[in-house]
DRENDO-1510 file (C-alpha; in Angstrom, 1 decimal, always signed):
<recs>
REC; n; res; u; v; w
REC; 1; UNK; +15.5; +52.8; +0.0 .
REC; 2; UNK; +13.0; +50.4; -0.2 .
REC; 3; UNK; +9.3; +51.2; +1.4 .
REC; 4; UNK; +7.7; +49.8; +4.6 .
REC; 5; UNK; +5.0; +46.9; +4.2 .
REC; 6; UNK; +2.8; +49.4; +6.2 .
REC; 7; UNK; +4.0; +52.1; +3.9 .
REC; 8; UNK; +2.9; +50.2; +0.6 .
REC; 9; UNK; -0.3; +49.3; +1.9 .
REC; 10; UNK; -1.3; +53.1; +2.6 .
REC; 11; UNK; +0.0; +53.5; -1.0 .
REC; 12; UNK; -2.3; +50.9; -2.6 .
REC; 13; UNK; -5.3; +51.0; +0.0 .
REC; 14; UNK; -5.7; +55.0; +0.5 .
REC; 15; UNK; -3.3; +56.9; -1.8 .
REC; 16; UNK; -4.1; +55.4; -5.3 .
REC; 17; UNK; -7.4; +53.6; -4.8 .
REC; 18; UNK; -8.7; +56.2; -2.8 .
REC; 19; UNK; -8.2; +58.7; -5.5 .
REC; 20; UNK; -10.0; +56.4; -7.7 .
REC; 21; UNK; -12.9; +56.1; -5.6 .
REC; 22; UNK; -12.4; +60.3; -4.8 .
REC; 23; UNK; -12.4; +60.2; -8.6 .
REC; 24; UNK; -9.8; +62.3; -8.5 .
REC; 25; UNK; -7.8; +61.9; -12.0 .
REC; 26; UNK; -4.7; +63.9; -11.3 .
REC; 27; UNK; -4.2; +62.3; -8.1 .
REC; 28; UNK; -4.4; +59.1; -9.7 .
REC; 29; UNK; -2.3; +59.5; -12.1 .
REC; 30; UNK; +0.7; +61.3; -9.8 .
REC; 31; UNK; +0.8; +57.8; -8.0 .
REC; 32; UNK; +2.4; +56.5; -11.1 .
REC; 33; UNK; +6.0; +57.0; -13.4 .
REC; 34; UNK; +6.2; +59.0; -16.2 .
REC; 35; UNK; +6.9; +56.1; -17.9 .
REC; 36; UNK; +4.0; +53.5; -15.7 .
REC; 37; UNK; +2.1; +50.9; -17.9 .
REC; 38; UNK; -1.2; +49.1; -17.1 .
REC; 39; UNK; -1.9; +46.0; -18.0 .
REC; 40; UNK; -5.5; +44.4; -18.2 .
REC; 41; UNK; -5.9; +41.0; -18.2 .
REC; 42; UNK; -9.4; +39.6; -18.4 .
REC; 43; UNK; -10.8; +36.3; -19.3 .
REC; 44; UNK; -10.1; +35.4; -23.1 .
REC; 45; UNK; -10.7; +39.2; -23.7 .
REC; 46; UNK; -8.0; +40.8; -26.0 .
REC; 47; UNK; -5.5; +42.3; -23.2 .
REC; 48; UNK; -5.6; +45.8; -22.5 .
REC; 49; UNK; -2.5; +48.4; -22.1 .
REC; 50; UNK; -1.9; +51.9; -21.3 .
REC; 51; UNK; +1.0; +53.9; -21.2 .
REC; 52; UNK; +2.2; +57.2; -19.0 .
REC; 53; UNK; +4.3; +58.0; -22.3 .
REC; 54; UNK; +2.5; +56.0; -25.2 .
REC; 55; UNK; +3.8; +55.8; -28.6 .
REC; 56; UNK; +1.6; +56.1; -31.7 .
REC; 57; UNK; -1.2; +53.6; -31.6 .
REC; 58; UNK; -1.1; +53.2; -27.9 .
REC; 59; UNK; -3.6; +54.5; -25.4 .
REC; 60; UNK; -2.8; +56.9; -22.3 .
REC; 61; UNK; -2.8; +56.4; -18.5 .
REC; 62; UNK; -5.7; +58.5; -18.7 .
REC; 63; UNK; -7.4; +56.4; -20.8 .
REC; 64; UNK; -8.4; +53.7; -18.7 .
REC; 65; UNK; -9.6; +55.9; -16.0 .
REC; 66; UNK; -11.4; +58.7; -17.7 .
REC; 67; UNK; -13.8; +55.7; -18.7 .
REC; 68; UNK; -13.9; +54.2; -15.1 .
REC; 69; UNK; -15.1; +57.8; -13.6 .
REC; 70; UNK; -17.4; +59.1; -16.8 .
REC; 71; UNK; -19.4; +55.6; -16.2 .
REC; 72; UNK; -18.9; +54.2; -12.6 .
REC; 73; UNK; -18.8; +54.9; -9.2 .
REC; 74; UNK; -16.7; +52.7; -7.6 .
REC; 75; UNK; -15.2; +51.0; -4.2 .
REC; 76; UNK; -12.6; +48.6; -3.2 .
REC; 77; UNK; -12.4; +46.9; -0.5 .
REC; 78; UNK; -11.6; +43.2; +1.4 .
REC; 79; UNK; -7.7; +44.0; +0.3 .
REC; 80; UNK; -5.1; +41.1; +1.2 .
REC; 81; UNK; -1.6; +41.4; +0.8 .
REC; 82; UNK; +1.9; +39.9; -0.4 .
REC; 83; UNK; +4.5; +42.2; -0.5 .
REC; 84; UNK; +8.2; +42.2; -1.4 .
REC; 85; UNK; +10.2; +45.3; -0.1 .
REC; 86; UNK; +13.2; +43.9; -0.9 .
REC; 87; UNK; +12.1; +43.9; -5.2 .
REC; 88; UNK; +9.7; +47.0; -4.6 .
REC; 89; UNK; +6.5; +44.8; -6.1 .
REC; 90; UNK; +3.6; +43.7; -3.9 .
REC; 91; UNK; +0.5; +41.8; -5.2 .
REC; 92; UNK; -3.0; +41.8; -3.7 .
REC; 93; UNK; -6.3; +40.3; -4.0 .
REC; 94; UNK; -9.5; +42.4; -3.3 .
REC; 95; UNK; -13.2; +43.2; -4.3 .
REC; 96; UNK; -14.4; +46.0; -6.8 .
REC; 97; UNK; -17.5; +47.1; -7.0 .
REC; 98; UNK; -19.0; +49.0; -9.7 .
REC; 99; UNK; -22.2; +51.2; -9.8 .
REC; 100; UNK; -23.2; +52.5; -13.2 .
REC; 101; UNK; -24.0; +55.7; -13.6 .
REC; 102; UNK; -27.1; +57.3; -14.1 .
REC; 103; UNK; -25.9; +58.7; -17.6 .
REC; 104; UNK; -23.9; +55.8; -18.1 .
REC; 105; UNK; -24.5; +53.4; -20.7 .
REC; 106; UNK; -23.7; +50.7; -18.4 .
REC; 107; UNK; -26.6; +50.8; -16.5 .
REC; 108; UNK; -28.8; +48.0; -18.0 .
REC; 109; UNK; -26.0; +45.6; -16.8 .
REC; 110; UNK; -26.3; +47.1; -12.8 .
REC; 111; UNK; -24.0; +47.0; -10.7 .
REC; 112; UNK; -20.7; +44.6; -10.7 .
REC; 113; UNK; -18.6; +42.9; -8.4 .
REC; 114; UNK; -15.2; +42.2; -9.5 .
REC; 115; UNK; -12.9; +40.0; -7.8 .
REC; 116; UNK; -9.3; +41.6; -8.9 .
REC; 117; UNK; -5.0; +40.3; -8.3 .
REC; 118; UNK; -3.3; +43.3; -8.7 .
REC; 119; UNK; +0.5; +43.5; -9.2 .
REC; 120; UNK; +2.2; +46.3; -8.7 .
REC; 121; UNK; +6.2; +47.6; -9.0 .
REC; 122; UNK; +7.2; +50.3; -7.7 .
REC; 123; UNK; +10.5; +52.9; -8.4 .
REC; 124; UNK; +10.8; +54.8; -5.1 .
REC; 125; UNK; +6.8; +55.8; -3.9 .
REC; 126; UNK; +5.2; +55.2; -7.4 .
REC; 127; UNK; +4.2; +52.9; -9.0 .
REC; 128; UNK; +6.4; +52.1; -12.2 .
REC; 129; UNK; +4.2; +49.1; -13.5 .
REC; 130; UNK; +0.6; +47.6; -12.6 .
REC; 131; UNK; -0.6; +44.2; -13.7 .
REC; 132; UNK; -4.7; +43.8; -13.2 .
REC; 133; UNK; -6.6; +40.5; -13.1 .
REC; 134; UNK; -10.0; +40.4; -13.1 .
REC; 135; UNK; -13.3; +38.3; -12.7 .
REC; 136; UNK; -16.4; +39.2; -13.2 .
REC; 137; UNK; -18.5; +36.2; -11.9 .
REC; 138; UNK; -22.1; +39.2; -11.2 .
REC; 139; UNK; -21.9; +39.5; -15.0 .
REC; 140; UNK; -21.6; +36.0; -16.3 .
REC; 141; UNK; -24.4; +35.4; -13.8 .
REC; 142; UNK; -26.8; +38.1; -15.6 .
REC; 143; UNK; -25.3; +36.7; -19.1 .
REC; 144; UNK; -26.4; +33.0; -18.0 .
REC; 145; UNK; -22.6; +32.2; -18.5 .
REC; 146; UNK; -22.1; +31.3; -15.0 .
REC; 147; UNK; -22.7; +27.6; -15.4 .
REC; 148; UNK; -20.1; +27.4; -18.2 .
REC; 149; UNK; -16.6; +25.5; -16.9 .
REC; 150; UNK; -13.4; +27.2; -17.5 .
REC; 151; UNK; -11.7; +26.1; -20.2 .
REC; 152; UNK; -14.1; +22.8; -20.8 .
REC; 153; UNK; -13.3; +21.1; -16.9 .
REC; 154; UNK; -16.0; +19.5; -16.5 .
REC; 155; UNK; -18.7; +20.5; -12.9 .
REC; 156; UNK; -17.8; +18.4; -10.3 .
</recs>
């Protein structure tokens, strides 16, 4: 049986990122399949997966967020929704924000603001597949990228 809309907000909003912002990697982790896989799509970056069971050459669940909490502090937040109960998928656009950690090498950089689309199917009341989006407009403003067009449109 297929979840409530206010069901898979508390899933997204409080259950999984608020283990991520709790840090809490186990917790994290039991909001996904056995079988989940991340997908990170950034810019014209390579794309990025990780797998609950990987095969050779491919990297972990654990992975992606092992890196998140050893070099950031984070929060999420502004969250808007589109959800299909019927399919078991939502989608929904929000704000990260990252704060480096002292020991972090990241800390030159300072803190980020991400705007993020996630995508998200579920099996049941975990999550069997996550598609991430991301922008990182605090960066290319610090790189002096920000002026460049996307993909050579010109400024209005």
């Amino acid at each position: 049986m297929a979840l409530t809309r206010d069901a898979y907000i508390k899933l997204i909003e409080q259950t999984y990122f608020g283990a991520v912002m709790a840090e809490k990697l186990d917790d994290v982790i039991a909001c996904f399949t056995g079988d989940a896989e991340v997908t990170i799509h950034h810019g014209d970056n390579p794309v990025r997966r990780f797998f609950g069971t990987p095969q050779p050459g491919q990297d972990q669940l654990r992975v992606f967020w092992t890196h998140l909490f050893e070099n950031y502090r984070s929060h999420f937040g502004g969250f808007n929704h589109v959800i299909d109960m019927g399919h078991e998928c939502c989608a929904c656009t929000f704000t990260a924000t990252l704060t480096p950690k002292p020991q972090s090498s990241y800390v030159p950089t300072g803190v980020l603001t991400l705007n993020n689309c996630n995508f998200f199917w579920y099996r049941g009341d975990k999550i069997a597949r996550m598609t991430i989006y991301y922008a990182n407009p605090t960066l290319g403003a610090k790189l002096g990228t920000l002026t460049q067009t996307p993909t050579g449109f010109p400024k209005p």
